[in-house]
C-alpha positions in Angstrom: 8.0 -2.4 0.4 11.4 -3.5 1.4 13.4 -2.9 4.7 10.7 -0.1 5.8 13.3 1.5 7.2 15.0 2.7 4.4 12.2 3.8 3.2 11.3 6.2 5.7 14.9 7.3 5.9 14.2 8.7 2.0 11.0 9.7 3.5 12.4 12.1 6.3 14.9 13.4 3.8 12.4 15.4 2.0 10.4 16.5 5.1 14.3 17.6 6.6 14.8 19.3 4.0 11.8 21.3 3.9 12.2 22.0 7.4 15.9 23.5 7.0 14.6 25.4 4.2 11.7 26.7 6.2 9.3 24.2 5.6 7.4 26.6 3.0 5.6 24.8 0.3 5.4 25.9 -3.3 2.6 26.8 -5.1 1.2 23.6 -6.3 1.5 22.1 -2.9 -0.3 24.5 -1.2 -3.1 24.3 -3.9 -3.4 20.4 -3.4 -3.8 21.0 0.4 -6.3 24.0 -0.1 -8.2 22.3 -2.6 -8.9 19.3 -0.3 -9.6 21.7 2.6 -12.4 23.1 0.6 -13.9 19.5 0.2 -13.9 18.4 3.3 -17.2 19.2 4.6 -18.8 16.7 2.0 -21.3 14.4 3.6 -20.7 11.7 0.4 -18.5 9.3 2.1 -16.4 6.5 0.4 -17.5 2.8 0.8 -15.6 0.9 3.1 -13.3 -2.0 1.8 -13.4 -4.7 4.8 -16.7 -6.5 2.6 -14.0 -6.6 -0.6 -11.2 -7.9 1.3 -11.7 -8.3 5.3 -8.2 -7.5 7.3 -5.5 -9.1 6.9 -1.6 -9.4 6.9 1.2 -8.7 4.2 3.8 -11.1 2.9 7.1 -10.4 1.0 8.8 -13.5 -0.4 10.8 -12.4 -3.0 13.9 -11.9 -1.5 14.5 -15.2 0.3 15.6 -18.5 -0.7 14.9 -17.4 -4.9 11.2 -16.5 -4.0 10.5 -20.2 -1.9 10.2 -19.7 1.5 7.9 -22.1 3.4 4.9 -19.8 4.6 3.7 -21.1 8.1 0.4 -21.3 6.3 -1.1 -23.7 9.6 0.0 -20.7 12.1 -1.5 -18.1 9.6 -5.1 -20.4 9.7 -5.7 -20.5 13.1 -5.3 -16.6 14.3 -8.9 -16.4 12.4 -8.8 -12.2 12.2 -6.7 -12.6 9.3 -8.7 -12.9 6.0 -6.6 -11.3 3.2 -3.0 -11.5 2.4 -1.4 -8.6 0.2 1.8 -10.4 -1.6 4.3 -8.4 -2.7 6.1 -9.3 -6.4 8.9 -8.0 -7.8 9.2 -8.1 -11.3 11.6 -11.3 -11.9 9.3 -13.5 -9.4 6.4 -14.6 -11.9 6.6 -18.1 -11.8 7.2 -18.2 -7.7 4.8 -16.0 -7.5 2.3 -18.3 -9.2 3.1 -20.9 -6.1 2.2 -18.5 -4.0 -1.1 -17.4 -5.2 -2.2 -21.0 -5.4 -1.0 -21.7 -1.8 -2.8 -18.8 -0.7 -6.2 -19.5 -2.2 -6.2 -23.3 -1.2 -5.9 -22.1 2.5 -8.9 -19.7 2.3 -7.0 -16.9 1.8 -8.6 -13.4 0.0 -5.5 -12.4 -2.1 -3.8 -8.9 -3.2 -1.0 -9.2 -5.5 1.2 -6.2 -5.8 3.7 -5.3 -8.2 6.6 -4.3 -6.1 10.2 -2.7 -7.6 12.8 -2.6 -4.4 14.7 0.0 -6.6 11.9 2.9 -7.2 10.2 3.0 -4.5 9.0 6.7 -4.0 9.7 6.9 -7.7 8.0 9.7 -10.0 8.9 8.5 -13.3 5.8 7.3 -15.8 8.6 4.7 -17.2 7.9 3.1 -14.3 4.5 3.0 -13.8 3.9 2.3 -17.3 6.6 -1.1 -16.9 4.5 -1.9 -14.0 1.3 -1.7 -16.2 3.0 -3.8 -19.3 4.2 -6.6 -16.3 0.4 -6.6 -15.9 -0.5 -7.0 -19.4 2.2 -9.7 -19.7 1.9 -11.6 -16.5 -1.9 -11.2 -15.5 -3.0 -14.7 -16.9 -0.4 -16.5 -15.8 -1.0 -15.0 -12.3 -4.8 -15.7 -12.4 -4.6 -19.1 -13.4 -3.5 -19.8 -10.0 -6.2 -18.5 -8.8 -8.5 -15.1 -8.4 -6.8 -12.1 -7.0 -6.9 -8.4 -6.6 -4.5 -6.2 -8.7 -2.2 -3.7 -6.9 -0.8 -1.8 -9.9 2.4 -0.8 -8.0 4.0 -0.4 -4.2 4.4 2.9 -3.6 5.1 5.0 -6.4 5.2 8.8 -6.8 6.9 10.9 -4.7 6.0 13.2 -2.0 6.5 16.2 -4.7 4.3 14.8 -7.4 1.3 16.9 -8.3 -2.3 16.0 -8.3 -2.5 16.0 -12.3 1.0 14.3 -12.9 -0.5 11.1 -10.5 -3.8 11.2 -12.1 -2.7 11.5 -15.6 0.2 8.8 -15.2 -2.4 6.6 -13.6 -4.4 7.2 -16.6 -1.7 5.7 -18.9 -0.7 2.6 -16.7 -5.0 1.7 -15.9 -5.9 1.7 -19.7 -2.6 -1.2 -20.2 -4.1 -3.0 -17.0 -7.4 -2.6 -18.2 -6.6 -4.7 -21.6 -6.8 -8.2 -19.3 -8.1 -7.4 -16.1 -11.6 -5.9 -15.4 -11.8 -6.1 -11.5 -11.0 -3.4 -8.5 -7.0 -1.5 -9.3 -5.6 -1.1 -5.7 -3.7 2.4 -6.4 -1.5 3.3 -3.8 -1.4 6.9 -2.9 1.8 9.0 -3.6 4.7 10.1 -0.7 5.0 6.0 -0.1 1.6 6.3 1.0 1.2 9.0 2.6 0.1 11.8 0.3 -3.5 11.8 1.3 -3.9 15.2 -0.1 -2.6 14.6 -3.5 -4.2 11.5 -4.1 -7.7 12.5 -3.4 -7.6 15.6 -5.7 -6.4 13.2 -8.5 -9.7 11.2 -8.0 -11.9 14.5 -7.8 -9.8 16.2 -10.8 -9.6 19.1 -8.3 -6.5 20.4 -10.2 -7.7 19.5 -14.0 -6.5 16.4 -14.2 -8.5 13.2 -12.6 -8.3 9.8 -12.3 -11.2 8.6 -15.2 -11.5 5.2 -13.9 -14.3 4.3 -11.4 -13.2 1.0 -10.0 -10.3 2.0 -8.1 -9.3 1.4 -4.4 -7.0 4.2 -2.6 -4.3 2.8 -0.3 -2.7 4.0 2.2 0.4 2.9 4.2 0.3 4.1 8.3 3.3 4.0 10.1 5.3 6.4 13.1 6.8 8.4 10.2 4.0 8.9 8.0 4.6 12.8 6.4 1.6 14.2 5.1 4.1 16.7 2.6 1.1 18.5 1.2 -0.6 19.1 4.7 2.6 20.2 6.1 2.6 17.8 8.8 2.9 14.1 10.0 -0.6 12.0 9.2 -3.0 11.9 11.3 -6.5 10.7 11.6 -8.1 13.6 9.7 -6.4 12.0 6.2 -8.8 9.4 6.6 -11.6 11.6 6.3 -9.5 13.9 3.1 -9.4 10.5 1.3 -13.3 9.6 2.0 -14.0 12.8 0.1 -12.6 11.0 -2.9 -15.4 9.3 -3.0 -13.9 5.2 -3.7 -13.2 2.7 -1.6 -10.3 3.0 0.6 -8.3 0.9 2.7 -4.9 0.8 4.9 -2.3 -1.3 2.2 0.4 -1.4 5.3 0.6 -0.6 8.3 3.4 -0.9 11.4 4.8 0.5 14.5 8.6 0.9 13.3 10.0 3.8 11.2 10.3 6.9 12.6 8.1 9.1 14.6 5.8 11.8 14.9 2.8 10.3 13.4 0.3 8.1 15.9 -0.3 5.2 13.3 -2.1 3.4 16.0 -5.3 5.8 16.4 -4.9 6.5 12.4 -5.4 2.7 12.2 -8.2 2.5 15.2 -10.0 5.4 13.0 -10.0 3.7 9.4 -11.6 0.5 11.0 -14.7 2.7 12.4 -15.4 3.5 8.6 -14.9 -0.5 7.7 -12.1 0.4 5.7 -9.6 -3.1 5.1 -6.5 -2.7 7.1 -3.2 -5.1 6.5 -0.5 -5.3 8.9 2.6 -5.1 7.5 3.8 -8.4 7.6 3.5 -12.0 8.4 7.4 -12.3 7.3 9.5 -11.0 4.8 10.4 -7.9 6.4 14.2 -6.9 6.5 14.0 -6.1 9.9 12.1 -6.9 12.7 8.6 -6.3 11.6 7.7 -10.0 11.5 5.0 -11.7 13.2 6.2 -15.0 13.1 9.8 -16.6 14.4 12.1 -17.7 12.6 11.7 -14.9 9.8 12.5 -15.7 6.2 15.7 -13.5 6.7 17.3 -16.0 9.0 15.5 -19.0 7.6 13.5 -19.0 4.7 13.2 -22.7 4.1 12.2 -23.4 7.9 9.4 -26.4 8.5 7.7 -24.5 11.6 6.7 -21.0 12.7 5.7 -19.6 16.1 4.4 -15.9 17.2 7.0 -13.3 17.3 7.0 -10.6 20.4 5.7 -8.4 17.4 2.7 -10.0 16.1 0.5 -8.9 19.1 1.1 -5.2 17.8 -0.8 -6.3 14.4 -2.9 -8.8 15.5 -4.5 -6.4 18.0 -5.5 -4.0 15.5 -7.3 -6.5 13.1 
């Protein structure tokens, strides 16, 4: 993710325009939300993630000083409720991105490495996905000589209008290239920039025809004040935790924030994913374009500074960890 913000303003262009246009959902839509409905009184519950992972914080380095900004790694150490860090990569960042795996690992760090293309966020198109999965199939050594790591195939694609089958079949495509040099847990983040809770579990169940064939996948998804639930005709709310346990995987909150937005309570969505030991990350440590940072100076104003101290904001993420 880059510059939330923006994000969500895409976001709550979609939801406006439903809303002008009377908020009715077509037909597919209103299939994906029945469908999971129908599920929901399962008593199979998903495992939680927080034994894979344990909680965490996100990082986003790719943007500042050519992908080197000094980390405040000391600072990260010692506020001991942070035990995973989720680093976003954009495409052209290999070689930093090898620093920063190894810097991560030699400081104790559990490690997520996400594929992350500023420009498609939201995106539907396979191209994408697939180039995501080929970056994989290219980089993935290189990446894990630095040391081990969980894959996140790619931030946030597919749209809040993508169907069920369309995510599950394109997810089909990208997990076989991914699957030609890496064997552990695919992070898959669920469609609408995270949102789509709906959609994404009724790709794993096939609930549509189509299903996610893969059985070592981890559903994310990403909580903040303007989270749209598109298919459920309604902001997110706790009860899409309990639609994405139906799905039966592990699953786990990739980001999470209190800027961007409103109309969703991302605090009690968060509160309610840690009762089922799902893995939460707050979204960030520092690389955000704004003021979601929890450390001061942030790598916006200086990337290449030699010390870090607690931003005003890092009690809103370190209190939920």
């Amino acid at each position: 993710m880059k510059k939330q913000i923006t994000n969500f303003a895409m976001s709550f262009c979609v939801v406006a325009t439903a809303l002008l246009s009377g908020c009715e959902n077509d037909a597919a839509t209103s299939q994906e939300s029945q469908a999971v409905k129908q599920s929901a009184g399962s008593s199979i519950t998903a495992k939680g993630t927080t034994t894979l992972f344990g909680n965490g914080v996100n990082l986003q380095p790719s943007y500042y000083n050519n992908g080197n900004p000094n980390f405040g790694w000391s600072l990260m150490k010692s506020q001991t409720k942070i035990k995973t860090v989720r680093i976003e990569v954009e495409p052209d960042k290999v070689s930093q991105a090898v620093s920063w795996i190894s810097q991560a690992k030699s400081n104790g760090f559990n490690v997520i490495v996400t594929y992350h293309k500023s420009a498609v966020l939201g995106s539907d198109s396979t191209a994408e996905l697939t180039a995501a999965a080929n970056w994989w199939k290219t980089n993935y050594s290189t990446l894990a000589a630095a040391g081990s790591f969980t894959v996140n195939l790619m931030n946030e694609w597919g749209s809040h209008n993508i169907t069920s089958n369309n995510f599950a079949s394109a997810y089909n495509s990208a997990i076989a290239i991914v699957r030609q040099v890496y064997s552990g847990n695919i992070i898959i983040d669920i469609p609408g920039w995270g949102q789509e809770a709906n959609t994404a579990t009724n790709a794993v169940l096939g609930t549509n025809g189509t299903k996610i064939t893969d059985t070592k996948i981890v559903l994310s998804a990403h909580i903040y004040p303007g989270s749209y639930n598109q298919g459920a005709n309604r902001y997110m709310n706790t009860s899409d935790i309990d639609i994405m346990e139906t799905a039966k995987v592990p699953c786990m909150i990739g980001e999470f924030g209190n800027q961007g937005g409103s109309g969703a309570n991302w605090s009690a969505i968060v509160d309610y994913a840690k009762t089922k030991s799902w893995t939460v990350l707050g979204w960030c440590w520092n690389g955000d374009g704004g003021s979601m940072n929890m450390v001061t100076p942030s790598w916006a104003t200086n990337p290449t500074a030699t010390s870090f101290s607690t931003s005003s904001y890092f009690s809103v993420v370190y209190a939920k960890l």
